[in-house]
Structure formats: structure tokens, C-alpha cells
ROMARFI-388583 format. One record per residue: x, y, z of N, C-alpha, C, CB in turn. Coordinates in steps of 0.2 Angstrom, whole numbers, plus 5000, padded with zeros to 4 digits. Glycine has a CB too. Example, Ala and Ser with C-alpha at 12.3 -4.5 7.8 and 13.67 -1.06 7.14 Angstrom:
506649725039506249785039506649845039505749785045 506449895035506849955036506450005039507049975029 
***
This chain:
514350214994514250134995513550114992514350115002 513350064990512850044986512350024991513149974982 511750024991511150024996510349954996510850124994 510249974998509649904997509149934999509749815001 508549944995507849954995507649874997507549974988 507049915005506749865004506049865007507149825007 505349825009504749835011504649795011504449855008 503749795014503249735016502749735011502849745024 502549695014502049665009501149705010502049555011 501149745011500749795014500649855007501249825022 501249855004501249894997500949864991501849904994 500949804992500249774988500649794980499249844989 501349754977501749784975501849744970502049804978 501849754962501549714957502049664956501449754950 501949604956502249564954503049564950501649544951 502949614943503249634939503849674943502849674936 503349724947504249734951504549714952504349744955 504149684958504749634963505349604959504349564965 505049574953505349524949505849564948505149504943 505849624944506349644939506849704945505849704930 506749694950507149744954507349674964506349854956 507349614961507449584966507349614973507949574965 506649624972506449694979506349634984505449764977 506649654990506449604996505949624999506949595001 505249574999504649605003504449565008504149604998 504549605015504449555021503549565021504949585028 503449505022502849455020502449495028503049355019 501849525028501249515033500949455033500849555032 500849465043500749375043499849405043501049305052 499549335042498849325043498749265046498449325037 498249275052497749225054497249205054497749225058 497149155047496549095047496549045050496249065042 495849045053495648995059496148955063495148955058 496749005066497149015073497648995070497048965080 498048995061498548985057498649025054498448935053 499449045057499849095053499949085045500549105057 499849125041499949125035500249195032499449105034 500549205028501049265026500749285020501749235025 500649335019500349385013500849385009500149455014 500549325003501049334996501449304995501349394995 501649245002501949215003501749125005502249245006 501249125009501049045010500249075008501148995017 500149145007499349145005499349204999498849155012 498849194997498649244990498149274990498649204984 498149324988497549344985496849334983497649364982 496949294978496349274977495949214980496449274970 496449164983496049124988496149154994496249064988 496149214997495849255002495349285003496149285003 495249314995494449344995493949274995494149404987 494049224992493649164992493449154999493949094989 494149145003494049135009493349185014494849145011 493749255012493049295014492249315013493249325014 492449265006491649275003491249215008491649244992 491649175009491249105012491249125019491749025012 491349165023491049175029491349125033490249185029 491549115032491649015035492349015039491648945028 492749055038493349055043493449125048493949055038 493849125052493949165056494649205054493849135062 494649275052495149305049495349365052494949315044 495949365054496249425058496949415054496349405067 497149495058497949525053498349545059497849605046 499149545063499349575067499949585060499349545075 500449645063500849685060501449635061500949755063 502049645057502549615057503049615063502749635052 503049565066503349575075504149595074503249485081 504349615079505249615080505549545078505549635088 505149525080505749445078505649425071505549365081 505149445067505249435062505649485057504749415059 505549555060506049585057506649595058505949615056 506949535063507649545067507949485061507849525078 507349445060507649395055507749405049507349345055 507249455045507449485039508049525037506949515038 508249565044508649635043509249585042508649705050 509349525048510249515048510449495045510549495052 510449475039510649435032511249515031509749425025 510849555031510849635028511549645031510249695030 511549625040512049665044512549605044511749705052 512349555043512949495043513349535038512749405039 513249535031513549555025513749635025513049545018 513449685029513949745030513349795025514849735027 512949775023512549815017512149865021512049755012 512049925016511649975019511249975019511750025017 510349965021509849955019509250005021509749915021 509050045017508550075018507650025017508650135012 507350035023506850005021506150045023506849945025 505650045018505150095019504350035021505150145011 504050085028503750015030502950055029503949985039 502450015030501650015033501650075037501449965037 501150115035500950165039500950155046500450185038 501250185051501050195058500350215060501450225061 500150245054499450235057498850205055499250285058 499150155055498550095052498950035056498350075043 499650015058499849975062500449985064499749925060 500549925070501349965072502049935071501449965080 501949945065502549895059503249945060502149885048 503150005060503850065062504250035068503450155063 503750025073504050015079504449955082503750035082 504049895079504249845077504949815075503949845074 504949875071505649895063506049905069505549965056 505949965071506450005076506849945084505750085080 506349925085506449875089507049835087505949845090 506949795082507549765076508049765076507549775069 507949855074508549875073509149875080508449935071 508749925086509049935090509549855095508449975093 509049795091509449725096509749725089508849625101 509749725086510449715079511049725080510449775072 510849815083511549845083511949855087511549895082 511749805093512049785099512549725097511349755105 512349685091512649625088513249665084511849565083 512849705080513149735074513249815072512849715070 513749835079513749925078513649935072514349975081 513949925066514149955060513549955054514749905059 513149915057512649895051512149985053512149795052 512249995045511950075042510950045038512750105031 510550055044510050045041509650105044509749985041 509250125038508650175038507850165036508850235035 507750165043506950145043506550195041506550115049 505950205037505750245035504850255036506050245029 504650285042503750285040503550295034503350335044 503150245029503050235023502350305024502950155021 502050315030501250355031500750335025501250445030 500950275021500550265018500250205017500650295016 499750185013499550085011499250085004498750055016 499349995005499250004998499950034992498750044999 499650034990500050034982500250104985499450014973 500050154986500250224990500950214992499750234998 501250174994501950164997502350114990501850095006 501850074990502150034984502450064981501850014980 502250144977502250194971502850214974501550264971 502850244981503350254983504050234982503250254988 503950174983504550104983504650114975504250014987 504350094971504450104964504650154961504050104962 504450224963505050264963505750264964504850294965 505750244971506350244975507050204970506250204983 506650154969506850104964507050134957506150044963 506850144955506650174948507650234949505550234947 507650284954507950344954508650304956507650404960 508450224959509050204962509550184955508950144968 509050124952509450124946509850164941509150104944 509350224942509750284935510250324940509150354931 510450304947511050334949510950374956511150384945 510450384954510350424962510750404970509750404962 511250454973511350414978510750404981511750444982 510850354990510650374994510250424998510750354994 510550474998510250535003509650565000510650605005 509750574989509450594986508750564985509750614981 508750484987508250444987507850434993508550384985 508050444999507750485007507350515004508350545012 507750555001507550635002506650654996508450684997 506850584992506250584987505650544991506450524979 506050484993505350444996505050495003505550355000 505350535005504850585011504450635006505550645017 504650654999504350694996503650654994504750734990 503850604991503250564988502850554993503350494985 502950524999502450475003502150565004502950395012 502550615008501950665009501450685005502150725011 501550674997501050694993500750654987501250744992 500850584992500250504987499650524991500550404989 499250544985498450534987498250444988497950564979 497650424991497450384991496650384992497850344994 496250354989495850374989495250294986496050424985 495050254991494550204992494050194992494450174995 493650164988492950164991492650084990492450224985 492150054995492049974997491249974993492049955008 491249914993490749884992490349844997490849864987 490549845002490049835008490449855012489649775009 489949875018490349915025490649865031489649975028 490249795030490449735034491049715038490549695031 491249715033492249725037492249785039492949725031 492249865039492549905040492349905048492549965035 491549875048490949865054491749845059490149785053 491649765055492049725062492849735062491949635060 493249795059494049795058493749885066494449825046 493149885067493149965070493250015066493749975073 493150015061493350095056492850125055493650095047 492050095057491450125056490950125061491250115051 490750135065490050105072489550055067489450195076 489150015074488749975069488150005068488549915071 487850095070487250125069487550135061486950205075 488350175060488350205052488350145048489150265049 488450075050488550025046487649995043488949965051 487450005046486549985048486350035043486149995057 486250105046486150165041486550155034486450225046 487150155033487350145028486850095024487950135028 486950035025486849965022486049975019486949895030 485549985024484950035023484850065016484850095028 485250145015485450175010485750175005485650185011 485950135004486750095002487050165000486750034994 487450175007487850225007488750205008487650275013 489150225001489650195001490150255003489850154994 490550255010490950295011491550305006491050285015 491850375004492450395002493050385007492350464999 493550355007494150355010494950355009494050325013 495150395013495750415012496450395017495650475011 496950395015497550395019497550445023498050395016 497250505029497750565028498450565030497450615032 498450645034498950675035499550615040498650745037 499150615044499550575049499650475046498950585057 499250445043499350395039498850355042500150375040 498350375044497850325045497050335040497650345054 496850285039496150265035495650325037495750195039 495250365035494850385038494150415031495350455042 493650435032493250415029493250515028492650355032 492850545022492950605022492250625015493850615021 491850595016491450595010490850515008491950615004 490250535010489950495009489350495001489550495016 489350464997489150424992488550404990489450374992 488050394988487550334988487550304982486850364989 487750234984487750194977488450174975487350244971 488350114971489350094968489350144965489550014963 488950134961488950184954489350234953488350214952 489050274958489150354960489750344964488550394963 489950304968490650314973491250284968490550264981 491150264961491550244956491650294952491250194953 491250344953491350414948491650454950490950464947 491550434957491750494963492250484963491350504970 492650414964493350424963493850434959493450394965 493450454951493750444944494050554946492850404936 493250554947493250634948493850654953492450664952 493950624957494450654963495250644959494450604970 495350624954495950624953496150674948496050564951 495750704945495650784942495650814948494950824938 495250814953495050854957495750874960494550834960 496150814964496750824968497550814966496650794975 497450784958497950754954498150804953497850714949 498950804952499350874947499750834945499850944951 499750874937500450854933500450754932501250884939 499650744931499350674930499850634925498550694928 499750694918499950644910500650624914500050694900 501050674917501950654916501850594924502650744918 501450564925501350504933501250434930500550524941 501650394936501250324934500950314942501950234931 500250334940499650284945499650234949499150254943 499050224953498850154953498150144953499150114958 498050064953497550054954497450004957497350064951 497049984963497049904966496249884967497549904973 496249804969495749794970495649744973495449804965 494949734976494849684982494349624977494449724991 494849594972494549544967493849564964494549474972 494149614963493549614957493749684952492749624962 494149644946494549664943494349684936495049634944 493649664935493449694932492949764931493349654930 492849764937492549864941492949874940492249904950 493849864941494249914941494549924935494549914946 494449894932494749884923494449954917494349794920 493849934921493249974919493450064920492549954923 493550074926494050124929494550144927494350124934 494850114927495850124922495550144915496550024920 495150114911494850144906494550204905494450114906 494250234909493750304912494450374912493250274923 494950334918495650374921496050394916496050334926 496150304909496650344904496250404900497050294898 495650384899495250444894495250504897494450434894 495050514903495150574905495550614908494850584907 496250584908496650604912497550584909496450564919 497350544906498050534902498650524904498250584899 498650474912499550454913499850424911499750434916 500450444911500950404908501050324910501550434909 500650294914500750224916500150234920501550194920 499950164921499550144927499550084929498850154926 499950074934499850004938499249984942500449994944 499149914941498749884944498949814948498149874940 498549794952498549744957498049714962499049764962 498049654964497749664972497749684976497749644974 497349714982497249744988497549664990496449784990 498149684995498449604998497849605003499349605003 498049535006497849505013497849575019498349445016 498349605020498449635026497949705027499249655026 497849725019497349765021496749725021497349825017 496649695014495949675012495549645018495949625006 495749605024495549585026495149635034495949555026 495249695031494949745034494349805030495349775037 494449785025493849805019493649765012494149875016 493649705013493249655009493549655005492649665008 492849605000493149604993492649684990492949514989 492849674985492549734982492849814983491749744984 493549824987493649884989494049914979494349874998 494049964980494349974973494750054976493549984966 495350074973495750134977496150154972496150124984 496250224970496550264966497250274969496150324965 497850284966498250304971498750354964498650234976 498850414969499450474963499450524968499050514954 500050554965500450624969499850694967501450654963 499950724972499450774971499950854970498850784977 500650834969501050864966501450844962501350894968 501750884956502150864952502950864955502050894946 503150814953503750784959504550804955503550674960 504750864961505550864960505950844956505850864963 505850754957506050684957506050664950505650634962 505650674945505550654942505950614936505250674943 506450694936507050704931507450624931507750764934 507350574937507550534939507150474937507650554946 506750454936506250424934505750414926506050434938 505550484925505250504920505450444912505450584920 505950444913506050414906505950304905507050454904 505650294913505850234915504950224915506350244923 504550254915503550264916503350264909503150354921 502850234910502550234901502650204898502750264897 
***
């Protein structure tokens, strides 16, 4: 039976996609000054970072609630359709459980409706990749189970890999104390950060300088990348797209992949690592999957 990909707006997920694969993307809300607003949907990108450059509003992010995803899913379980949806890492917010919640008052309405929620463990374009894949293997055929079976391989082995241009936000989101923010800022010490294992932000390498934390991350994708030329990448950025242009430039020279997507860092994250964040994102194996996609990148 025929299946439906679906996701949040948290994958930071090119435009282009969306479009050409009618991908349903349930919107993260955001709160400026005590006004819900929807990532990608009543708000954008690039008047967000304005927003945060001005200091001038009060900006917060909570995860997608059950009521909004009881309202997204039943469309799905009215019409009987199968839906695989792949979400925001649980460990950066509680968008899985949320999901699960959904589900569970759904199927009280609607034993029959077939949906599989999936911890994405990842952010950013990290999941995106994911989804894009998924997407990509669905079209050329792939059942369902084989497409499960891909997005658990991918999401365990999407590198991600961030580095900010000021530590401000990460100060006020909690991700750093305000002695390493002070000390940093002093220094200008730009942390290295990554998704890990479990799916949370975590900092694993410290920097001094844009310069050098822009090298450093050029360098880590030799360093932990496999099987680079045959991958489509990413690349995202917290409005400021010409640092990362400059990068995609540096990554096809030395590295040769077959595609590289780029984008904005959405609301849902950026508003916890500013403007200026810039992040690498690729498999650090070469993917089973690919027979399924390969001819679709590039």
C-alpha cells in the first residue's frame, strides 16, 4: 500500500524539495513578544535573524504540542493512508513524544490508521538529508519497511557539525555557562559542535577565531566523511550566506560531492544559536541505500 512521508519544520528543508515531492511539513511554533508564530510558515528566516540582530524582541521556541499534531496527523487517518513521519531529535526537544501522544488519542478515534513515528536523533538539514533520502528511495520504488529500514541507517550515521559566531544565544538557550561564554567572548573562542550519539547539541572542540573554526569544519568532513564524491551534503546557515558560500566552495574542491544542498538554519533552531551559525551535514558511511537514490544526486 502506498505510504506518505512526512516532517517538521526543524529539517530546515530546501525549498526545492518540499515543492517537487509535496512533502508535508508541520510548522514549529515561535514566540515573539508573547505571539505565536510558525517556522516557514507565518515567519521566515530571514526576517527572524533581523529580528534577532535588533535585540529588541523577546524570543522563545517550545516544540510541536499534541494538539497540533493530532490536527496534522487526522487528515492522514480520515483518508485511511499510511504515514511514516520522521521528527526532531528528542534530544534537543520533546517533539517524539508529543507525536506519540497524537497518535495514541487518534487511534482511539481510528484503530485502523497505520502510522510510524520515527526519532529523527537528529537537526537541521541532518534529518532533512534523511527525509530526502527517504523521499528520493520512495519514488524509485522502494517499499516501506526498506525505507524504515534506510532512514534508521542514515539518521545513525549523519554527521553534523556547527560552529557560531557568537556564544550569546547558546549563553541564554543554556548550552554553555556564563564563566565559558565571558571566557570565550574574551578569547574569541568559537566552539565545535555536534549532534551526538543520543541526539542532543553538545560542544566537543574549541577553536580560536571564525577563521580557524571555518577550517576546522571544512577539515572534519575528510576527517569523518566516507564515500564523500558518491553523497549529496549539506550546508546551512544563520543568514549569512555568503561565509557559507565561500565553504561549499573550499568542500567541492576538496572533497568532490555529488550535490550539496544549502539553506537556512530555521527559526526553531536559530533561535538558539544566532545569526552567524554555519554547519556541515554528511554520512560518515557509505550508505547500503544508495543503489536507491544514487542516480537521483548530482
Amino acid at each position: 500500500m502506498a505510504f506518505t512521508i512526512i516532517t517538521d519544520s526543524a529539517t530546515d528543508m530546501c525549498p526545492e524539495i518540499i515543492e517537487e515531492f509535496h512533502l508535508h511539513v508541520i510548522p514549529t511554533p515561535v514566540v515573539i513578544d508573547g505571539k505565536d508564530y510558525f517556522d516557514g510558515e507565518t515567519i521566515h528566516p530571514k526576517e527572524f535573524y533581523e529580528m534577532l540582530r535588533s535585540n529588541q524582541h523577546e524570543i522563545s521556541t517550545y516544540h510541536i504540542n499534541e494538539d497540533m499534531f493530532y490536527h496534522h496527523f487526522e487528515p492522514y487517518a480520515k483518508r485511511g493512508e499510511e504515514v511514516v513521519y520522521v521528527c526532531f531529535s528528542t534530544g534537543i526537544a520533546g517533539t517524539f513524544n508529543a507525536a506519540n501522544l497524537a497518535k495514541r488519542d487518534l487511534l482511539e478515534k481510528y484503530p485502523d490508521f497505520d502510522i510510524t513515528i520515527i526519532d529523527g536523533k537528529c537537526a537541521s538539514m541532518g534529518f532533512g538529508l534523511v527525509v530526502y533520502l527517504a523521499l528520493l528511495m520512495q519514488k524509485n520504488g522502494a517499499d516501506k519497511q526498506t525505507v524504515i529500514d534506510a532512514i534508521e541507517f542514515h539518521k545513525d550515521h549523519m554527521e553534523h557539525i556547527f560552529t557560531v559566531e557568537t556564544l550569546t544565544y547558546l549563553l541564554r538557550g543554556g548550552r554553555i555557562s556564563k564563566t565559558a561564554a565571558i571566557a570565550g567572548g574574551l578569547l574569541d573562542i568559537k566552539p565545535m559542535i555536534e549532534v551526538n550519539d543520543d541526539g542532543a547539541l553538545v560542544s566537543f572542540e574549541k577553536v580560536r577565531g571564525r577563521k580557524k573554526s571555518l577550517q576546522r569544519l571544512i577539515d572534519l568532513v575528510g576527517e569523518r566523511g566516507n564515500d564523500i564524491e558518491n553523497q549529496v551534503i549539506a550546508l546551512v546557515h544563520g543568514d549569512c550566506e555568503e561565509t557559507m558560500l565561500e565553504v561549499k566552495e573550499e568542500i567541492e574542491r576538496r572533497y568532490h560531492p555529488k550535490e550539496i544542498k544549502t539553506n537556512y538554519v530555521g527559526c526553531a533552531i536559530g533561535a538558539h544559536t544566532g545569526p552567524g551559525i554555519i554547519a556541515v551535514i554528511f554520512l560518515d558511511q557509505e550508505s547500503p541505500y544508495k543503489k536507491w537514490f544514487i542516480n537521483d544526486i548530482g
